[in-house]
C-alpha positions as CSV (number, residue, x, y, z in Angstrom):
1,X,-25.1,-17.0,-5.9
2,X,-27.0,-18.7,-8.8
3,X,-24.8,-21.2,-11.6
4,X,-25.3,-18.1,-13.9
5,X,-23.3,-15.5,-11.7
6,X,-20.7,-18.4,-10.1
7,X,-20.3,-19.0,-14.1
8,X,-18.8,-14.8,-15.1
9,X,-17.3,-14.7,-11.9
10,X,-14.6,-17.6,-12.7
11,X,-14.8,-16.6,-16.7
12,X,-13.9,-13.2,-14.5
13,X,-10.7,-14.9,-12.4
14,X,-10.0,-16.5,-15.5
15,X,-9.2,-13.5,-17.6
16,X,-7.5,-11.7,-14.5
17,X,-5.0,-15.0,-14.1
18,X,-4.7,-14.6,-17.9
19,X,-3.4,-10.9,-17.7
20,X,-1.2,-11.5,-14.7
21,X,0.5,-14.3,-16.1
22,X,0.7,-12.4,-19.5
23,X,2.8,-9.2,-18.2
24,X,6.0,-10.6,-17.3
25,X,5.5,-13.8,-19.4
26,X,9.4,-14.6,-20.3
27,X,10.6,-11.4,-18.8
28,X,13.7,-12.8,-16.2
29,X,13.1,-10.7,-14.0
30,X,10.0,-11.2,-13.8
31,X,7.7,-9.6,-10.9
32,X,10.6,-7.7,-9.8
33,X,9.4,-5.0,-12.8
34,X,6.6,-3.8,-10.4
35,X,9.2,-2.4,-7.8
36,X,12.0,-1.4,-10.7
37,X,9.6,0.8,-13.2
38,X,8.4,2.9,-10.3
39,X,11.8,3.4,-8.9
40,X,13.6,4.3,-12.1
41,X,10.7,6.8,-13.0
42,X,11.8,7.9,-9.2
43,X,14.9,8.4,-9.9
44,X,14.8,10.2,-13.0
45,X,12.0,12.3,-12.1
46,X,13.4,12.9,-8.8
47,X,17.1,14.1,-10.2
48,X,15.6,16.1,-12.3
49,X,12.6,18.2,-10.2
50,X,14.5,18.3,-7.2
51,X,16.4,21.0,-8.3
52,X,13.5,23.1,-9.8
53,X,10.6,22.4,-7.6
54,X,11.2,23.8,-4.1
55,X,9.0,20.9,-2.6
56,X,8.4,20.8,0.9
57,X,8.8,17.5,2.1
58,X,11.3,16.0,4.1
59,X,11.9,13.0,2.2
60,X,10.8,13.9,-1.9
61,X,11.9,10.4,-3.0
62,X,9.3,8.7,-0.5
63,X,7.1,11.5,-1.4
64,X,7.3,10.5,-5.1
65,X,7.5,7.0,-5.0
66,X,4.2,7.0,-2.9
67,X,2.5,9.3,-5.5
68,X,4.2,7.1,-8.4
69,X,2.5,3.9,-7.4
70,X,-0.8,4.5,-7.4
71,X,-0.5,6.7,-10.5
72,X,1.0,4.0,-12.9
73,X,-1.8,1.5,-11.4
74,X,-4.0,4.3,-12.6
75,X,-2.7,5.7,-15.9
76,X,-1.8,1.9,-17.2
77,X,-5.3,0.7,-16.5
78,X,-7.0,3.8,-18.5
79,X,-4.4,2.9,-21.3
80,X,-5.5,-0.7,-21.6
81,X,-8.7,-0.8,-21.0
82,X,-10.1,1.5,-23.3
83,X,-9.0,0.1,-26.6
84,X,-9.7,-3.4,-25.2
85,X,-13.5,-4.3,-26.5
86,X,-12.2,-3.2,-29.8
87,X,-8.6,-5.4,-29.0
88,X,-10.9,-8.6,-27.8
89,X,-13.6,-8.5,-30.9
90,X,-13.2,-12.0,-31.8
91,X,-14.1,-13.2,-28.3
92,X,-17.0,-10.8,-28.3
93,X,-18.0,-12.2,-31.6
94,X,-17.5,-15.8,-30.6
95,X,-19.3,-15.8,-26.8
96,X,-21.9,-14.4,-25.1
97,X,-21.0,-12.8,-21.9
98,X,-20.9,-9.2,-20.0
99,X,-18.7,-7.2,-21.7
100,X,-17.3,-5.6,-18.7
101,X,-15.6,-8.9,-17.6
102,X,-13.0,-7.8,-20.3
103,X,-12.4,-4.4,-18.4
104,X,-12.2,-5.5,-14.7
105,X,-9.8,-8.5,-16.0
106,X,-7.3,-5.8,-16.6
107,X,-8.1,-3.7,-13.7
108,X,-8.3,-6.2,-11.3
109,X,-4.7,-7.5,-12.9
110,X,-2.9,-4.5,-12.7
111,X,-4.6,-4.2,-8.8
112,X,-2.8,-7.3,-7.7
113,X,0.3,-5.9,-9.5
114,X,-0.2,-2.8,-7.1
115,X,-0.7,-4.7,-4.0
116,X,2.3,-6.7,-4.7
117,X,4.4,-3.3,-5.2
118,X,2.7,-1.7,-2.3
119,X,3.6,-4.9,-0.4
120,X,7.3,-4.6,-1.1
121,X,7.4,-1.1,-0.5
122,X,6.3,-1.3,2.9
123,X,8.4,-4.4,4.1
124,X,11.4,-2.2,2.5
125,X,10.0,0.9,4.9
126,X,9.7,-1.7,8.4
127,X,13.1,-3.1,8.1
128,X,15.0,0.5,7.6
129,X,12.7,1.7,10.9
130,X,13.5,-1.7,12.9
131,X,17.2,-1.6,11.6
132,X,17.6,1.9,12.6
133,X,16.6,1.1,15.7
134,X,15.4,4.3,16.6
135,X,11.7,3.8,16.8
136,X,9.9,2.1,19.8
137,X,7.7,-0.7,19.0
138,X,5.1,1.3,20.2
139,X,6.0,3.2,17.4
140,X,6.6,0.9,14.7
141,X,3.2,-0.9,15.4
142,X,1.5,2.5,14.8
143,X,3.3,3.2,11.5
144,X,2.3,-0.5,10.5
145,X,-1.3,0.1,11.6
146,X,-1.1,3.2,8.9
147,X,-0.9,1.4,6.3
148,X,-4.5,-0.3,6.8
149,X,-5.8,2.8,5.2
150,X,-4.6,1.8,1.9
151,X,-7.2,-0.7,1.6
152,X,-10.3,1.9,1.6
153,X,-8.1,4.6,-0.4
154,X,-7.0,1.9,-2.8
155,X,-10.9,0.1,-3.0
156,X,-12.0,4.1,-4.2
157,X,-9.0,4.6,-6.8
158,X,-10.5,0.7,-8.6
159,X,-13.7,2.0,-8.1
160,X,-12.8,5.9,-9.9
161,X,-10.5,4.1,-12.7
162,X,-13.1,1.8,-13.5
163,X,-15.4,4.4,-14.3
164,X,-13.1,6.0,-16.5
165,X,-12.4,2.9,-18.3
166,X,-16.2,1.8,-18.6
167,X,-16.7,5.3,-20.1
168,X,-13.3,5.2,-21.9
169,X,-14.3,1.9,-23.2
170,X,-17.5,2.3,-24.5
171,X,-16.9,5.4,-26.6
172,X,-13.9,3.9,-27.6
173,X,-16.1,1.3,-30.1
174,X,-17.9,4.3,-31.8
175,X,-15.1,6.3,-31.6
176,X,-11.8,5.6,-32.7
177,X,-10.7,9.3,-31.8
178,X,-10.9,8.3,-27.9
179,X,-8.1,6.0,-27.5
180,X,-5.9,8.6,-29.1
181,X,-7.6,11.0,-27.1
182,X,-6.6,9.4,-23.8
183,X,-3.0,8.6,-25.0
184,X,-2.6,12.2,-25.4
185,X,-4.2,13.7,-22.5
186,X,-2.2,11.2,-19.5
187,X,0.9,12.6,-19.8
188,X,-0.8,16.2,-19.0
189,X,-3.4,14.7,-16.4
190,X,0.2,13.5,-14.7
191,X,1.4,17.1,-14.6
192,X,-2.5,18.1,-13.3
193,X,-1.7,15.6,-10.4
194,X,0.5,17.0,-7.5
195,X,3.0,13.6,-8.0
196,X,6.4,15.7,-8.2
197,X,5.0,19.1,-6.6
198,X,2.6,19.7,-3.1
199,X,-0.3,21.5,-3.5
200,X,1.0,24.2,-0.9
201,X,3.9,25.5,-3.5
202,X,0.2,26.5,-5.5
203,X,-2.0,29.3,-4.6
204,X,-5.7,28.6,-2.4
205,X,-7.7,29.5,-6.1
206,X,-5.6,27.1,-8.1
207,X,-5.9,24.4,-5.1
208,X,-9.5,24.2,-5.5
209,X,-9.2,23.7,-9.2
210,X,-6.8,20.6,-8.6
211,X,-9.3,19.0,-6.6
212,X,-11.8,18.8,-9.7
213,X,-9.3,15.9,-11.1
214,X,-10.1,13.3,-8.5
215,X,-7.1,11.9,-8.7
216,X,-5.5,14.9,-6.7
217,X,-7.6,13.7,-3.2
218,X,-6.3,9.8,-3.5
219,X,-2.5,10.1,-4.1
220,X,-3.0,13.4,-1.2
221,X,-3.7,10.2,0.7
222,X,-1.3,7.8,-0.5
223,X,1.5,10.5,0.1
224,X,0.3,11.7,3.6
225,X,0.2,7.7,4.7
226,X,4.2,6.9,3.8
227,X,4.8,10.4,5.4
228,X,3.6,9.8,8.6
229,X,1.4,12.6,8.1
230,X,-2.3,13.7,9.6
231,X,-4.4,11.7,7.8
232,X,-7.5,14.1,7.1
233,X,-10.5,15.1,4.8
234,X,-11.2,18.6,3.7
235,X,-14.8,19.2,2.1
236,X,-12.9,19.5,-1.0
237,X,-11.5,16.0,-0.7
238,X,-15.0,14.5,-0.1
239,X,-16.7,16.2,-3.1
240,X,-13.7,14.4,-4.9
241,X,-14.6,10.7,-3.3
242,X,-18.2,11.7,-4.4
243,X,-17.4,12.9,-8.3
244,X,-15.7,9.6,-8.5
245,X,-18.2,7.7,-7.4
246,X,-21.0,9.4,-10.0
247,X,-17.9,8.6,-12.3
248,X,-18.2,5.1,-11.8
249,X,-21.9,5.2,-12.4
250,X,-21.7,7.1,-15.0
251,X,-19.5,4.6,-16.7
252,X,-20.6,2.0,-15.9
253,X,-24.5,3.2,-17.4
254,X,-23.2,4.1,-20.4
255,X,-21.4,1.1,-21.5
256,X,-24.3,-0.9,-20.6
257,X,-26.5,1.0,-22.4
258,X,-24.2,0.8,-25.3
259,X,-22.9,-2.9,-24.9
260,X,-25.8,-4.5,-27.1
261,X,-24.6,-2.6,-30.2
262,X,-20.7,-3.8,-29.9
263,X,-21.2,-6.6,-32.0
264,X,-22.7,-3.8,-34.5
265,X,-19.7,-1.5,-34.4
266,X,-16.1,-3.6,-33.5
């Protein structure tokens, strides 16, 4: 690695530390508000669609809680990001420097954030099995040995929301009307992801139609893995992974393409 790339990399870490510190900066609770949003959204969401959604799961808590995670890691970073070249102009006008350091700073921030919450969530799920005491070890070590999937299912969901925010982002400086935009259509796209309902309370027609939001196939797999379900992929699941990839390069095209005329427009 030349002095040149060693040189973003830790201007890269830099920023991330920056954001990570930033977030629960003089909050007293501190990193515990990774575990406590996500279960008070939970439980109110839970209370409430319980009763109207005939979801069939066995546990709908666990079921939303896995689908909740992911979600927020998602739906916070597309906040954030996209008004952020306009939020970081004077640095942009001050230093020279890839642009899209200021985008993966946040993502990779609010990544840790979801590892750390992700973390908790499964120590949480081995104690109740081992305190039970009602699965083997044989079985415990399985349902431990689950949980390695979320590495590769959480490496596609950066790779898909950093697409987004690239894209997002970039318009976003031209554009004013995009940040708004987005504000406005996450709270719908959260209803347009099967978080508090399963996609087998929908009709086969409408099923495929959910599978054009990509985020459909990723929390499918987030849900299926603190189920203890078959972990599988459908085609309609891998043309999903595959639109999010051409998402990411998409995004991340356009905002280099439009990166030299920043300075011009924030």
């Amino acid at each position: 690695m030349n002095a040149s790339k060693l040189h973003w990399l830790e201007f890269l870490v830099s920023m991330t530390e920056k954001e990570i510190k930033a977030r629960y900066k003089h909050a007293v609770l501190g990193f515990l508000w990774i575990l406590i949003n996500p279960l008070l959204q939970m439980l109110v969401i839970g209370l409430v669609f319980r009763f109207f959604v005939p979801v069939q799961v066995d546990n709908y808590f666990l079921f939303l809680f896995a689908g909740l995670l992911p979600w927020n890691f998602f739906s916070y970073s597309l906040s954030k990001t996209t008004p952020m070249v306009l939020n970081e102009r004077n640095l942009i006008k001050k230093a020279s420097f890839p642009r899209e350091v200021i985008i993966f700073s946040i993502i990779l921030s609010n990544l840790f954030h979801l590892f750390v919450a992700l973390g908790l969530f499964i120590i949480i799920l081995l104690g109740q099995k081992i305190l039970s005491g009602e699965a083997s070890f044989v079985e415990i070590l399985f349902f431990t040995l689950r949980f390695l999937w979320i590495i590769p299912i959480t490496l596609w969901l950066t790779i898909l929301v950093s697409g987004f925010s690239l894209l997002f982002s970039s318009l976003n400086v031209k554009y004013r009307d995009v940040n708004f935009a987005v504000q406005a259509i996450l709270p719908l796209w959260f209803y347009a992801t099967p978080i508090v309902y399963t996609l087998s309370l929908l009709p086969p027609s409408l099923r495929h139609v959910l599978y054009l939001n990509p985020v459909t196939t990723v929390l499918e797999l987030y849900q299926a893995i603190f189920l203890e379900q078959p972990i599988s992929f459908s085609w309609a699941q891998v043309a999903s992974i595959l639109m999010g990839v051409v998402i990411f390069f998409i995004g991340f095209y356009f905002f280099k393409k439009e990166e030299p005329f920043f300075d011009d427009w924030v």
